[in-house]
mmCIF file as gemmi writes it, N, C-alpha and C atoms, coordinates in Angstrom:
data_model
loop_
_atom_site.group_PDB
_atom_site.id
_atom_site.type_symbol
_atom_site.label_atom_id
_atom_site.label_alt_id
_atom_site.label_comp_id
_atom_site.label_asym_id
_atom_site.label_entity_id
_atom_site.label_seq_id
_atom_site.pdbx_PDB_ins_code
_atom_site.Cartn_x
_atom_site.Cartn_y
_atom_site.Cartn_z
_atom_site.occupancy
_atom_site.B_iso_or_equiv
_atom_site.pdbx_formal_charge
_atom_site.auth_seq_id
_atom_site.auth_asym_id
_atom_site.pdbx_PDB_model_num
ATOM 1 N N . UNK Axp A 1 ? -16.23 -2.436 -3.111 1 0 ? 1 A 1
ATOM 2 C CA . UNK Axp A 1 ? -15.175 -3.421 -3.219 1 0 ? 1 A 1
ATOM 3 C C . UNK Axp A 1 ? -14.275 -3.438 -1.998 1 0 ? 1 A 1
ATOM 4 N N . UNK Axp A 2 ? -14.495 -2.231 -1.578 1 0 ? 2 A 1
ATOM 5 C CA . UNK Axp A 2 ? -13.081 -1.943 -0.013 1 0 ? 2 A 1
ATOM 6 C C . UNK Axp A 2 ? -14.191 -2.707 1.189 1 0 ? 2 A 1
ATOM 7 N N . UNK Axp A 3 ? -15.239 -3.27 1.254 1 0 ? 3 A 1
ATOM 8 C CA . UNK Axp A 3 ? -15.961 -3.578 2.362 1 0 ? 3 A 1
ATOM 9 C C . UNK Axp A 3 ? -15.379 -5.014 2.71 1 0 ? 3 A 1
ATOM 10 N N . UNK Axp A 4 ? -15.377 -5.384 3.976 1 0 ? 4 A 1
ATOM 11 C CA . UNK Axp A 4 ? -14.791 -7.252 5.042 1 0 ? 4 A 1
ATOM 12 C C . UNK Axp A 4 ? -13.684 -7.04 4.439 1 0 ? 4 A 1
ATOM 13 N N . UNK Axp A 5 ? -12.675 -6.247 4.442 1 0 ? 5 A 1
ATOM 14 C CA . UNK Axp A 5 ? -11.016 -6.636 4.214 1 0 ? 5 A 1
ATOM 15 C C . UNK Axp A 5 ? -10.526 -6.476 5.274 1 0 ? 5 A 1
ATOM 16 N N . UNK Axp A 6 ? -9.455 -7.17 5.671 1 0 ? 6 A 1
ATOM 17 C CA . UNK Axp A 6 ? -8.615 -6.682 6.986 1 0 ? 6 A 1
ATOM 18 C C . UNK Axp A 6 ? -7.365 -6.647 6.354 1 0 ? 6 A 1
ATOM 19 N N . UNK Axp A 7 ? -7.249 -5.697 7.077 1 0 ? 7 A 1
ATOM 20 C CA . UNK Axp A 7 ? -5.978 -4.823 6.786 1 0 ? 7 A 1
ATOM 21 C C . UNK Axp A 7 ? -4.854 -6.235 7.304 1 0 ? 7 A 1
ATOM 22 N N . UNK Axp A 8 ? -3.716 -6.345 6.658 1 0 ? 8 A 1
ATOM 23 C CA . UNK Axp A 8 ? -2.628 -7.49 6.7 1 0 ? 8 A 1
ATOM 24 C C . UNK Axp A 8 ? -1.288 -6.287 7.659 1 0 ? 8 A 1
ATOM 25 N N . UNK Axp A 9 ? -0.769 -5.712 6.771 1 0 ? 9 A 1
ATOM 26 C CA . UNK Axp A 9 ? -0.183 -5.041 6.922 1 0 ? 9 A 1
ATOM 27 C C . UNK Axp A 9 ? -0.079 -3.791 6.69 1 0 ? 9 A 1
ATOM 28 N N . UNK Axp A 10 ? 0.329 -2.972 7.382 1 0 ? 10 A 1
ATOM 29 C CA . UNK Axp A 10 ? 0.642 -1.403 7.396 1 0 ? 10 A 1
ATOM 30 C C . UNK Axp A 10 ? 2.749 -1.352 7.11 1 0 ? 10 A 1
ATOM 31 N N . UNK Axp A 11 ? 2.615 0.183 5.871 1 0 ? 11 A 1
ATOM 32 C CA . UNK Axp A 11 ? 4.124 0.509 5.845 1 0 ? 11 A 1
ATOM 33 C C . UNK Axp A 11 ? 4.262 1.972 5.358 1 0 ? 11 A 1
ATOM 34 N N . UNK Axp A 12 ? 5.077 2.428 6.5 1 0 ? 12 A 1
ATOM 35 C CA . UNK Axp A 12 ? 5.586 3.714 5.602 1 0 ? 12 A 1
ATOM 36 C C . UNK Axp A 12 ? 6.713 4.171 4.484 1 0 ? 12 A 1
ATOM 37 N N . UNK Axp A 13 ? 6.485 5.013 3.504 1 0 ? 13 A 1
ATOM 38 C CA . UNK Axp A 13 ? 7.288 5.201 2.766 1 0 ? 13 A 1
ATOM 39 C C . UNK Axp A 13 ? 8.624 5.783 3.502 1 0 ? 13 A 1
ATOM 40 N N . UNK Axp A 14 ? 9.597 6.391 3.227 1 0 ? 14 A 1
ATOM 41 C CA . UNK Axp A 14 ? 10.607 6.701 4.431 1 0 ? 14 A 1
ATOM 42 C C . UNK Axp A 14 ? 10.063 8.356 4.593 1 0 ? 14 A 1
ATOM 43 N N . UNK Axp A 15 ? 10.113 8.753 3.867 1 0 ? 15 A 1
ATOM 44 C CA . UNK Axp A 15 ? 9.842 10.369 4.17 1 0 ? 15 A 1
ATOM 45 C C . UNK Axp A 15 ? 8.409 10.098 5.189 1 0 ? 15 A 1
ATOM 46 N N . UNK Axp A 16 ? 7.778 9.041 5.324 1 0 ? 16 A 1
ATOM 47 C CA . UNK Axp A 16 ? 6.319 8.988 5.988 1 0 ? 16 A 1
ATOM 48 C C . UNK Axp A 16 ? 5.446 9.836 5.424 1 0 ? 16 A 1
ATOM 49 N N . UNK Axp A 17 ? 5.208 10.544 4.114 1 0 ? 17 A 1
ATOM 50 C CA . UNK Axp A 17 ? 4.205 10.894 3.488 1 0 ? 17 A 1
ATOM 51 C C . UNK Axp A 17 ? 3.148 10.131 2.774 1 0 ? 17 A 1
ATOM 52 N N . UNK Axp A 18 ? 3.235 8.836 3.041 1 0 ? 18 A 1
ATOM 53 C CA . UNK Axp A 18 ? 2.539 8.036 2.278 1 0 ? 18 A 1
ATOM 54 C C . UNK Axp A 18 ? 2.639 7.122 3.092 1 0 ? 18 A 1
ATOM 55 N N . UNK Axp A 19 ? 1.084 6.579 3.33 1 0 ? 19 A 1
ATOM 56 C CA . UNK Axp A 19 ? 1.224 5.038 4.168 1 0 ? 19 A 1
ATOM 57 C C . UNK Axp A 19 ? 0.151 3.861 3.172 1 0 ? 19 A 1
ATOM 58 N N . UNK Axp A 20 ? 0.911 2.616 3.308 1 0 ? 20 A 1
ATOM 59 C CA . UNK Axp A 20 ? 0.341 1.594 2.251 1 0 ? 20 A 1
ATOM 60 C C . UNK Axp A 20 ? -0.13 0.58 3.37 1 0 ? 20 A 1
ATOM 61 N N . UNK Axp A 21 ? -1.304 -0.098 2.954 1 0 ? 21 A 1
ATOM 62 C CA . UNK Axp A 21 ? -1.886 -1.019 3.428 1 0 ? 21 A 1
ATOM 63 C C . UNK Axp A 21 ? -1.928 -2.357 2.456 1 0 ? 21 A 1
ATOM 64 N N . UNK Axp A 22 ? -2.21 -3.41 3.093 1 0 ? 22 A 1
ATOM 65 C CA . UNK Axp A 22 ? -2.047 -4.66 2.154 1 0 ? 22 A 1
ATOM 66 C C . UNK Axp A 22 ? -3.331 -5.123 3.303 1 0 ? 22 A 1
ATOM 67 N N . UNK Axp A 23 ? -4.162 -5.924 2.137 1 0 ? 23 A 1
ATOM 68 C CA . UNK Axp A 23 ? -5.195 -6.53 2.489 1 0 ? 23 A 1
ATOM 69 C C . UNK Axp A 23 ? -5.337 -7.963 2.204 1 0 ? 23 A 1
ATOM 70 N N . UNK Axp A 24 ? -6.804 -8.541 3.355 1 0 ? 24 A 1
ATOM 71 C CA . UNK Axp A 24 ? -6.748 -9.882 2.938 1 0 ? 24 A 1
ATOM 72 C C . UNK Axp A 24 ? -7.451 -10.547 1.337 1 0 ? 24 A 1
ATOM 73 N N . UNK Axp A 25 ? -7.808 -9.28 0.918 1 0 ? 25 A 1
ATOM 74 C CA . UNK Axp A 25 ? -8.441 -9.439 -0.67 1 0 ? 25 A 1
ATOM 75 C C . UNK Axp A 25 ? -7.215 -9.419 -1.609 1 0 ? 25 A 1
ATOM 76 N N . UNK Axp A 26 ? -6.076 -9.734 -1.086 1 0 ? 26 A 1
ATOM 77 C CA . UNK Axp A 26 ? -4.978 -9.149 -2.433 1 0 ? 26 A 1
ATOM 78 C C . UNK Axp A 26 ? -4.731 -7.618 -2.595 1 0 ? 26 A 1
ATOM 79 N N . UNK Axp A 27 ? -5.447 -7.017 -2.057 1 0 ? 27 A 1
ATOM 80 C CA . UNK Axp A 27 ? -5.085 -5.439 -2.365 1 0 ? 27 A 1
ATOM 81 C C . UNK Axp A 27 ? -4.177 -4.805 -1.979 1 0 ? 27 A 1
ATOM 82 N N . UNK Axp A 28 ? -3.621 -3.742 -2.517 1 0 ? 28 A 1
ATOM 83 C CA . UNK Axp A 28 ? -2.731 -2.873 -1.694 1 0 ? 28 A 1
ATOM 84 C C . UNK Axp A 28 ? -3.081 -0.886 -2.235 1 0 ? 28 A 1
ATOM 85 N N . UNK Axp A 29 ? -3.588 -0.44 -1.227 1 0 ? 29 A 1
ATOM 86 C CA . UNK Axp A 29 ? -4.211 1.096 -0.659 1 0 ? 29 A 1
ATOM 87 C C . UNK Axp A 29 ? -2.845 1.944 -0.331 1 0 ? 29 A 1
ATOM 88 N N . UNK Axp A 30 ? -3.054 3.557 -0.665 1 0 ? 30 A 1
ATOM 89 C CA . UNK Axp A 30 ? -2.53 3.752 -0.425 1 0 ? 30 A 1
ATOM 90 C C . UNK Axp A 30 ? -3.3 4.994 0.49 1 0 ? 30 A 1
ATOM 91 N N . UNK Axp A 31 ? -2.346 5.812 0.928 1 0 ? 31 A 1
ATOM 92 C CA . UNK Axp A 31 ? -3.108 7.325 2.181 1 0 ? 31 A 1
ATOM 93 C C . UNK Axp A 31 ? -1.722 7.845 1.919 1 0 ? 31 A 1
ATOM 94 N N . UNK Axp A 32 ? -2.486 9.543 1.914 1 0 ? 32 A 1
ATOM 95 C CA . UNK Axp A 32 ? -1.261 10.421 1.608 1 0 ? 32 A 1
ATOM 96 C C . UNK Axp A 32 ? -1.52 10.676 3.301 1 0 ? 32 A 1
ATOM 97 N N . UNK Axp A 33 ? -0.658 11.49 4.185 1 0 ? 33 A 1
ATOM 98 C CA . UNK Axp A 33 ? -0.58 11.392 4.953 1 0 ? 33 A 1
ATOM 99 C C . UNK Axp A 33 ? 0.066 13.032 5.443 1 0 ? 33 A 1
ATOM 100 N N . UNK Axp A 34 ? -0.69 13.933 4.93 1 0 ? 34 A 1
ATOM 101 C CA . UNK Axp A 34 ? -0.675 15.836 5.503 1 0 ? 34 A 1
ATOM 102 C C . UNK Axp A 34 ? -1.064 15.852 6.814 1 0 ? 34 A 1
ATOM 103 N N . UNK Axp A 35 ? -0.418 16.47 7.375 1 0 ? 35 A 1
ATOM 104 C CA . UNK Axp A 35 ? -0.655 17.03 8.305 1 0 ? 35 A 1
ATOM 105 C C . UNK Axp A 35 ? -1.61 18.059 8.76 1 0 ? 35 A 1
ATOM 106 N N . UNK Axp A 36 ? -1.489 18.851 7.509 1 0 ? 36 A 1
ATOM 107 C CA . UNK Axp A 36 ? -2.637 20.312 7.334 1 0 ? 36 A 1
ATOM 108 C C . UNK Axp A 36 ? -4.186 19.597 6.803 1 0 ? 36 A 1
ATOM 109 N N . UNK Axp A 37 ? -4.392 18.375 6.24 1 0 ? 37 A 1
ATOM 110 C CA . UNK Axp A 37 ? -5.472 17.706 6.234 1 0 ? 37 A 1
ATOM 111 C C . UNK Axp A 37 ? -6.091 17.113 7.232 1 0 ? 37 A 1
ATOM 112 N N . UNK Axp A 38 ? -4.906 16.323 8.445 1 0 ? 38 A 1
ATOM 113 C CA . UNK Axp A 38 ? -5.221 16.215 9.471 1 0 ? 38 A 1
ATOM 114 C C . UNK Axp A 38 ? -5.803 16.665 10.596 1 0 ? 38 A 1
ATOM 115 N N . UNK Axp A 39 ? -5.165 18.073 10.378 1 0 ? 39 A 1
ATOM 116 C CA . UNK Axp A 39 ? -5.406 19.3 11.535 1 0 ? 39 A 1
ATOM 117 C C . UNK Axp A 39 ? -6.6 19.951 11.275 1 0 ? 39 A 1
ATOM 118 N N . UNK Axp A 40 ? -7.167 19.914 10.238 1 0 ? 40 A 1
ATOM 119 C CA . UNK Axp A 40 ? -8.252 20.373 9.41 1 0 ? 40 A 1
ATOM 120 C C . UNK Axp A 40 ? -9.946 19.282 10.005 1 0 ? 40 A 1
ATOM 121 N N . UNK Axp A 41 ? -9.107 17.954 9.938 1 0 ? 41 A 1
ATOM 122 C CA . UNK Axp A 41 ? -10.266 17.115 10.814 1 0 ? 41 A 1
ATOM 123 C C . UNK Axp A 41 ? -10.75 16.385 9.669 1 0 ? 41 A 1
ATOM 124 N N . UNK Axp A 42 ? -10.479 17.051 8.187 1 0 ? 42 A 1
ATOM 125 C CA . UNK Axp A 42 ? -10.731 16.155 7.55 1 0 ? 42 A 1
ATOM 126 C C . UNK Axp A 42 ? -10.897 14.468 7.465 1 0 ? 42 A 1
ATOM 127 N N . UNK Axp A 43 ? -11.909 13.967 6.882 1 0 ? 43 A 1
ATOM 128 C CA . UNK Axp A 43 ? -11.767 12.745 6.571 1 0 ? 43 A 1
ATOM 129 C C . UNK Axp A 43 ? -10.773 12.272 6.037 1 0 ? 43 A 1
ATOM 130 N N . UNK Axp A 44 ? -10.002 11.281 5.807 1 0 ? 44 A 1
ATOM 131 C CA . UNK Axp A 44 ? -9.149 10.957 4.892 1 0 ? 44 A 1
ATOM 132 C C . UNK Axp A 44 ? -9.185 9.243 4.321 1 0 ? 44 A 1
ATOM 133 N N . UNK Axp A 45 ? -8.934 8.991 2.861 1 0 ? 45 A 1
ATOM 134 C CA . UNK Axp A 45 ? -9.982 8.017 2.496 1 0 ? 45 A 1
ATOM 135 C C . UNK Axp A 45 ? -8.287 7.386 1.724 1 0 ? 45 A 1
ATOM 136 N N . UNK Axp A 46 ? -8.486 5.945 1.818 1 0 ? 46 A 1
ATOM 137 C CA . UNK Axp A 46 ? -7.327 5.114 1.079 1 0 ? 46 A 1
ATOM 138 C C . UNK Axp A 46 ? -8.048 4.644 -0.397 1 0 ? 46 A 1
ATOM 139 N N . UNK Axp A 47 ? -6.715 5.13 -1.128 1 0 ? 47 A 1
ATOM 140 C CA . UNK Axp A 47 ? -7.043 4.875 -2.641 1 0 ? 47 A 1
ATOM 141 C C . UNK Axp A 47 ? -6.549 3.947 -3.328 1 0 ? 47 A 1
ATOM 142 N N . UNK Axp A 48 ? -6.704 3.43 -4.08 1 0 ? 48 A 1
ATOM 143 C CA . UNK Axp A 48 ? -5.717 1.668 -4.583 1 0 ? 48 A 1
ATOM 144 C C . UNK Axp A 48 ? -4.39 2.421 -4.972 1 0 ? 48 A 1
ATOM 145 N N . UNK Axp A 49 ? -3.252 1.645 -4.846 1 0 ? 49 A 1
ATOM 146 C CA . UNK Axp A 49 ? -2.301 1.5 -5.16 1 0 ? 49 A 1
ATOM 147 C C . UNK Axp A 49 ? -2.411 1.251 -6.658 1 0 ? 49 A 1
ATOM 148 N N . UNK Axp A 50 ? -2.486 -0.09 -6.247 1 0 ? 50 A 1
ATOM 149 C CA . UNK Axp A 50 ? -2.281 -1.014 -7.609 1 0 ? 50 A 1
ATOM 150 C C . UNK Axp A 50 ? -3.649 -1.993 -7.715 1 0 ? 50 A 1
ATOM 151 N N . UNK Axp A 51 ? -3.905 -2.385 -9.046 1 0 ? 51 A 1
ATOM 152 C CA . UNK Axp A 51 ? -5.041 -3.55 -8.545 1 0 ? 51 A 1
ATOM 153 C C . UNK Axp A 51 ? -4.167 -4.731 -8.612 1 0 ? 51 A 1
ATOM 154 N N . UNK Axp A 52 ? -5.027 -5.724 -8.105 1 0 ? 52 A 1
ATOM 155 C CA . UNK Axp A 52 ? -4.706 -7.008 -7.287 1 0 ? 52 A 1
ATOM 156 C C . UNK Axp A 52 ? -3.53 -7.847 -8.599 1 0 ? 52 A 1
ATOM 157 N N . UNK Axp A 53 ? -2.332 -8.13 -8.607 1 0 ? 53 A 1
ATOM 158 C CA . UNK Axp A 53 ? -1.774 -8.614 -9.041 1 0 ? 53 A 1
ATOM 159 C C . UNK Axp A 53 ? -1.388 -10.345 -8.898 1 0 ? 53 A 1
ATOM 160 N N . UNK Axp A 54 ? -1.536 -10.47 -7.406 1 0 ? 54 A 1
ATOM 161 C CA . UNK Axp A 54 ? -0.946 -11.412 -6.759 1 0 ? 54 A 1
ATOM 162 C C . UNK Axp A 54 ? -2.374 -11.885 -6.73 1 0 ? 54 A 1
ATOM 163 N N . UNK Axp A 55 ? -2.366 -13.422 -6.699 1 0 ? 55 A 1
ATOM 164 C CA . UNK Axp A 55 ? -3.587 -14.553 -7.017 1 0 ? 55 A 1
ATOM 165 C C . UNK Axp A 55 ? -3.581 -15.419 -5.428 1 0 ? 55 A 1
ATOM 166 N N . UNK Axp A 56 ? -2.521 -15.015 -4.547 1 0 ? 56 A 1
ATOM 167 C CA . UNK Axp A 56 ? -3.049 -15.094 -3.398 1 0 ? 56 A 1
ATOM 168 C C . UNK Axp A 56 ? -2.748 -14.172 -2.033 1 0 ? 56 A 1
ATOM 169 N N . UNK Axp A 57 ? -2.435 -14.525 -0.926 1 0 ? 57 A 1
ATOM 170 C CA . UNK Axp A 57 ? -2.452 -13.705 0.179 1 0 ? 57 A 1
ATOM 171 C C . UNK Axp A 57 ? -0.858 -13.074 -0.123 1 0 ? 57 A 1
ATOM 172 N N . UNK Axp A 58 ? -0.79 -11.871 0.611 1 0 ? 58 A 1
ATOM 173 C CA . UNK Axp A 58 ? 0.51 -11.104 0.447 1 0 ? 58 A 1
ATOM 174 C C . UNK Axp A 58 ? 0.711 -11.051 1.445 1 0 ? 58 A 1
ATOM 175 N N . UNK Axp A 59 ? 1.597 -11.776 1.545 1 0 ? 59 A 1
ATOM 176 C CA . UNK Axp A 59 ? 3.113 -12.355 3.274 1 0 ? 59 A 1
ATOM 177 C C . UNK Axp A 59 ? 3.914 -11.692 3.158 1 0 ? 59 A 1
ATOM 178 N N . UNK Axp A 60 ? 4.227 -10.519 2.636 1 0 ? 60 A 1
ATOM 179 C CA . UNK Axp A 60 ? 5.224 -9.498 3.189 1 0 ? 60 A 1
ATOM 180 C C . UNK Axp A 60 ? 5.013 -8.548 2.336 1 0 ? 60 A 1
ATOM 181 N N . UNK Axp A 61 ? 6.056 -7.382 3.145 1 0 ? 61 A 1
ATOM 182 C CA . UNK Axp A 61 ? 5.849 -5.667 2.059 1 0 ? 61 A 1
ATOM 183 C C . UNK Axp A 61 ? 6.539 -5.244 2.448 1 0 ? 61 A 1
ATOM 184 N N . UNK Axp A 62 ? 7.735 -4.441 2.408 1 0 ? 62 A 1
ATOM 185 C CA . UNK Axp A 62 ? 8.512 -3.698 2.26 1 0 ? 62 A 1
ATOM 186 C C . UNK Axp A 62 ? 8.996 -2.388 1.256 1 0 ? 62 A 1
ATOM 187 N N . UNK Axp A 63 ? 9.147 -1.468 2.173 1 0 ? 63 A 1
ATOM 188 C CA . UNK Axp A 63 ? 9.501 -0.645 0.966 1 0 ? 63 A 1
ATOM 189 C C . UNK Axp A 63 ? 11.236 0.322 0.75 1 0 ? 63 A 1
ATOM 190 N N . UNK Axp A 64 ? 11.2 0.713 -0.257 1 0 ? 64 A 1
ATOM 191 C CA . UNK Axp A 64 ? 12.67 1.222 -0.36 1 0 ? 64 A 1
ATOM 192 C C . UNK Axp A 64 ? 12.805 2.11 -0.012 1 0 ? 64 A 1
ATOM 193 N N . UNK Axp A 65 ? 15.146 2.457 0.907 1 0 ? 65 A 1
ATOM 194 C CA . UNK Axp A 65 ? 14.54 4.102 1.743 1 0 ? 65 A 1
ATOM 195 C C . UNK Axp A 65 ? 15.464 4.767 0.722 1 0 ? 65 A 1
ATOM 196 N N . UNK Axp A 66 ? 15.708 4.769 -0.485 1 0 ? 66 A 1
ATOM 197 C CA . UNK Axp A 66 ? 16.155 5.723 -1.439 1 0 ? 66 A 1
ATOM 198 C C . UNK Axp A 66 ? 15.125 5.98 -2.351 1 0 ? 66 A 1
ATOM 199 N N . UNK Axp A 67 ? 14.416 4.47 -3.09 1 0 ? 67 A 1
ATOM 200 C CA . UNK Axp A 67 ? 13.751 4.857 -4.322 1 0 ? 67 A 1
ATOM 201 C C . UNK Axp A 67 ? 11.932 4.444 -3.904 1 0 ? 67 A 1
ATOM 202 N N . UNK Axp A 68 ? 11.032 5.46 -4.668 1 0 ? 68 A 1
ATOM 203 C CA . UNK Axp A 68 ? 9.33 5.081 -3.947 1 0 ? 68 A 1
ATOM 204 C C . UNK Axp A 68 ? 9.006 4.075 -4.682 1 0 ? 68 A 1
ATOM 205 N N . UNK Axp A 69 ? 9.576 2.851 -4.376 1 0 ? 69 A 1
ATOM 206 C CA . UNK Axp A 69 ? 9.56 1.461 -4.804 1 0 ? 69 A 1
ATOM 207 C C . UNK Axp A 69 ? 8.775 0.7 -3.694 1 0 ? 69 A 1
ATOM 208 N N . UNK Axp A 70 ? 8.066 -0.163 -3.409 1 0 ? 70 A 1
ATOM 209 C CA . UNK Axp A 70 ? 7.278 -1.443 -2.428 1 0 ? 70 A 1
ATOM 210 C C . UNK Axp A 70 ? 7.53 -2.515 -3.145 1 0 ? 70 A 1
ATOM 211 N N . UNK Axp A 71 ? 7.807 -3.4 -2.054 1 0 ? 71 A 1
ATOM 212 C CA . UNK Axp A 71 ? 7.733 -4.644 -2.959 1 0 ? 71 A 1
ATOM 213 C C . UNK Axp A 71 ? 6.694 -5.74 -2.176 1 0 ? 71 A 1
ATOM 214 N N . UNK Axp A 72 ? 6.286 -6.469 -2.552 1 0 ? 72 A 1
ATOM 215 C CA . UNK Axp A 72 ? 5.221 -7.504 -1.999 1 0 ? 72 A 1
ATOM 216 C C . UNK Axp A 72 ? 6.068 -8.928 -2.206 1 0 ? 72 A 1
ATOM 217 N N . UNK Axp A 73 ? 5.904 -9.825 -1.482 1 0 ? 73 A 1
ATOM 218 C CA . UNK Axp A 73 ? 5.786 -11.116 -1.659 1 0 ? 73 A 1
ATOM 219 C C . UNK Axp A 73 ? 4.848 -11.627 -1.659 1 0 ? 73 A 1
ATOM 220 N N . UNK Axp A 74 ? 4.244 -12.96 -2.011 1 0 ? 74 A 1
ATOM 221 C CA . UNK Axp A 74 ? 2.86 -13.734 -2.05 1 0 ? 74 A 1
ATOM 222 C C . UNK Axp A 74 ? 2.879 -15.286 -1.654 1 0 ? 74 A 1
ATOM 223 N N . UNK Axp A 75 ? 1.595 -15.689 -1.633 1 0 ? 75 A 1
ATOM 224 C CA . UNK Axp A 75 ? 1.759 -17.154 -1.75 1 0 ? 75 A 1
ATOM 225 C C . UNK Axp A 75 ? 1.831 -17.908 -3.065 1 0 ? 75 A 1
ATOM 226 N N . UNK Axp A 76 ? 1.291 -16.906 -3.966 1 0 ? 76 A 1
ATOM 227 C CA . UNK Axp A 76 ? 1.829 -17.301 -5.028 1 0 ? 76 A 1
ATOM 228 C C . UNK Axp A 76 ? 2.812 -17.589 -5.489 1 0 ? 76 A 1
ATOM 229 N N . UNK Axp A 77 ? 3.618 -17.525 -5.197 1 0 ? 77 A 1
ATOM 230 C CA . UNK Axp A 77 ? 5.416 -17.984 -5.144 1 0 ? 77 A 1
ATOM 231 C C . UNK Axp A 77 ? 5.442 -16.526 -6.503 1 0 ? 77 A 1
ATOM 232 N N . UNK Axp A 78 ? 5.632 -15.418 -5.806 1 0 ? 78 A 1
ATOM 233 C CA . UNK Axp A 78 ? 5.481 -14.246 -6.848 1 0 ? 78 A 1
ATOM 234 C C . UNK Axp A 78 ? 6.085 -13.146 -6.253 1 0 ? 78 A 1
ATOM 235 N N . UNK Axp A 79 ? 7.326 -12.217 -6.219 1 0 ? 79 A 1
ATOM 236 C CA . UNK Axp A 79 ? 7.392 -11.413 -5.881 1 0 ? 79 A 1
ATOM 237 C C . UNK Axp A 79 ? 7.533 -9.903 -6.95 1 0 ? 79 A 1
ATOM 238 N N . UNK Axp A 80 ? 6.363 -8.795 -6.42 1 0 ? 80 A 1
ATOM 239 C CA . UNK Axp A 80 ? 6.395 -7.754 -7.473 1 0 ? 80 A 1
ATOM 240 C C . UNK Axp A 80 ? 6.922 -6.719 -6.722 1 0 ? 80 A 1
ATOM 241 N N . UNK Axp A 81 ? 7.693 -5.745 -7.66 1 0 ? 81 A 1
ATOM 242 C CA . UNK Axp A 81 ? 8.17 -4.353 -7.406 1 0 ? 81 A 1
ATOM 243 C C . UNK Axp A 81 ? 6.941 -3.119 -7.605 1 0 ? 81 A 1
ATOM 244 N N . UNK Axp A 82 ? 6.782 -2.89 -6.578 1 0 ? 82 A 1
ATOM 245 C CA . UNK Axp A 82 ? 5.832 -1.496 -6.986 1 0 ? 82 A 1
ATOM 246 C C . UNK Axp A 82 ? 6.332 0.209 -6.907 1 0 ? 82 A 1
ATOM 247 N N . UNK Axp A 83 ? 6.374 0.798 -8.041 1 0 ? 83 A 1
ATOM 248 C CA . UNK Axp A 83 ? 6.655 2.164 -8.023 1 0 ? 83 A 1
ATOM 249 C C . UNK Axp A 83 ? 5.159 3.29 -7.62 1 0 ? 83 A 1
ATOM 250 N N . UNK Axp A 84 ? 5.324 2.949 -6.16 1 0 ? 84 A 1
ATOM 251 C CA . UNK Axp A 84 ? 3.869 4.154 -6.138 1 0 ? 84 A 1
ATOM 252 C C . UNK Axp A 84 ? 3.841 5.343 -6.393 1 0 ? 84 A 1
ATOM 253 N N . UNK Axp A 85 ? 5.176 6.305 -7.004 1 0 ? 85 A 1
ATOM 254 C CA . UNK Axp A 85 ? 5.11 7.432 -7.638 1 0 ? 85 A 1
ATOM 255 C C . UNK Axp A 85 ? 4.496 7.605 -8.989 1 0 ? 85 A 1
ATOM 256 N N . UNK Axp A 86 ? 4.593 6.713 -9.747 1 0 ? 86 A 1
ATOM 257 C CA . UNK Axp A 86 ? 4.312 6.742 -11.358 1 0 ? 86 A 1
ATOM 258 C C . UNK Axp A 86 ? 2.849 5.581 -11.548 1 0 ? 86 A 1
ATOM 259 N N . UNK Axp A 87 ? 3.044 4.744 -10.099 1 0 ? 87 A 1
ATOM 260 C CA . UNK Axp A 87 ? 1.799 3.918 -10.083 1 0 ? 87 A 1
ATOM 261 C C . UNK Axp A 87 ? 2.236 2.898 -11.195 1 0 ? 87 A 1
ATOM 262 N N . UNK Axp A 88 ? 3.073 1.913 -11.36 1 0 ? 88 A 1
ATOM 263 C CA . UNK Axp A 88 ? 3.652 1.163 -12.02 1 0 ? 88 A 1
ATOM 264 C C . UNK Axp A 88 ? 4.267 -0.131 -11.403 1 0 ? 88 A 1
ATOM 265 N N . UNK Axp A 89 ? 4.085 -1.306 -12.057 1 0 ? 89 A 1
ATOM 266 C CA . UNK Axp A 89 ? 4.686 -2.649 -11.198 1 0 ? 89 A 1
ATOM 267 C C . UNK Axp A 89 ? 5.671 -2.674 -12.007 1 0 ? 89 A 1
């Protein structure tokens, strides 16, 4: 399902332990982002966020620098709150 997407946008959470991607399929991925996984050489693989909520392209993302909240806008005339700690819209 992750194959021909291009990545839209890239965002970090504020602590930068977590980076989210938004795609041209509607999706939004997330990557934890260790250092000691890094240094290790490991692979490191993006896991869904959320599944596809929004019914068309997602024109913006932002996220919050107190609470692990994202929010998306769409063309859907739709804007959702995402909690990627609890994994909840």
């Amino acid at each position: 399902q992750s194959d021909k997407q291009d990545i839209l946008c890239l965002c970090f959470s504020p602590s930068e332990e977590t980076l989210v991607a938004s795609t041209s399929k509607n999706q939004l991925y997330s990557i934890t982002m260790s250092l000691t996984e890094i240094s290790k050489g490991e692979p490191a693989h993006f896991e869904y966020l959320m599944y596809p909520l929004h019914s068309a392209s997602i024109t913006g993302l932002a996220t919050c620098i107190r609470k692990p909240l994202i929010a998306t806008c769409s063309l859907d005339r739709s804007v959702r709150i995402w909690n990627y700690e609890s994994n909840t819209l």
